[in-house]
MILUMTOR-421931 format. One line per 10 residues: number of its first residue (from 0); their letters; for each residue x, y, z of C-alpha. Coordinates in Angstrom, 1 decimal. Example, Ala and Ser with C-alpha at 12.3 -4.5 7.8 and 13.67 -1.06 7.14 Angstrom:
% residues 2
0 = as = 12.3,-4.5,7.8; 13.7,-1.1,7.1
END
This chain:
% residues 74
0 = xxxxxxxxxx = -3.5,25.2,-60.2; -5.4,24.8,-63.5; -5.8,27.8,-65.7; -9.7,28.7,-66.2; -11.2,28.3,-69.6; -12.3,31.2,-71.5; -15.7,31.4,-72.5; -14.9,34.1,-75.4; -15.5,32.1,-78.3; -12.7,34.3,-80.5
10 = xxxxxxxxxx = -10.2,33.7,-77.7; -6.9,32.5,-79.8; -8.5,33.2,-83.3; -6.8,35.8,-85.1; -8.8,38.9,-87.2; -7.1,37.3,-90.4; -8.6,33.7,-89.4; -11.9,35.2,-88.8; -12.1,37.3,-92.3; -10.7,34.2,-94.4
20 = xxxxxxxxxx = -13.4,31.5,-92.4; -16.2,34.5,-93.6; -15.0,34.8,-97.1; -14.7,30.9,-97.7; -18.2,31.0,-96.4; -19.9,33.9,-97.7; -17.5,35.1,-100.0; -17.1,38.6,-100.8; -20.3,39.3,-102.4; -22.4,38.4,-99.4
30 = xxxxxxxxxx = -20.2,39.6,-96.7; -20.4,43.0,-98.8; -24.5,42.8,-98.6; -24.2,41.6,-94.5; -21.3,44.4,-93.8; -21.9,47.4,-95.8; -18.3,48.2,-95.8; -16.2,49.9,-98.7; -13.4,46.9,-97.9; -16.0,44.4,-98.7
40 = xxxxxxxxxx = -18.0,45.9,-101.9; -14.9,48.0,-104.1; -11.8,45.9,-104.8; -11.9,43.7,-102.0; -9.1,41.6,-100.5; -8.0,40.1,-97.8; -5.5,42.4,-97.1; -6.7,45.6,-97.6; -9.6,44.2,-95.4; -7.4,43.3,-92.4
50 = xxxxxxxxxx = -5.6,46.7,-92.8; -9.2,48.7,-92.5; -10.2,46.2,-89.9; -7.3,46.9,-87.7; -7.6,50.3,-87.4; -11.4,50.7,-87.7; -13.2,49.4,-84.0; -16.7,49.6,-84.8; -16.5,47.3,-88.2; -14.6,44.7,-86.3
60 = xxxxxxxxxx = -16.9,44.5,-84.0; -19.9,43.9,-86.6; -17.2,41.2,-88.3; -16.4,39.7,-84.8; -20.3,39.5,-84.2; -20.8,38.1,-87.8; -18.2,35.3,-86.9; -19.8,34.2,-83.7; -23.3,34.0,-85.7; -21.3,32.2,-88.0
70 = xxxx = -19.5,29.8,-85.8; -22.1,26.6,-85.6; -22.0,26.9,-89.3; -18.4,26.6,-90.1
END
């Protein structure tokens, strides 16, 4: 018996992947301007982005949803 596809387009990818595809895209700057988050507009990295990220729902869900708009472009 085959194993179903998943249809959730960030099935397998990783928070870290996501935030690194956005800021080779965007870069900081704009991501700062699309998510007004402090992670994103005052001494931003990636890792004291994936630390906020982690433990903050409601902006990971506006990068997750960022990423999926995202996707074609990438």
């Amino acid at each position: 018996m085959e194993k179903p596809i998943s249809n959730d387009p960030l099935h397998g990818v990783t928070l870290k992947k996501i935030l690194e595809d956005l800021v080779a895209y965007y870069g900081f700057d704009t991501l700062g301007e699309l998510i007004n988050i402090k992670c994103f507009n005052d001494n931003p990295s990636i890792k004291s982005s994936l630390t906020f990220l982690r433990k903050t729902e409601w902006a990971r869900k506006k990068v997750e949803e960022l990423y999926i708009r995202t996707l074609p472009k990438l």
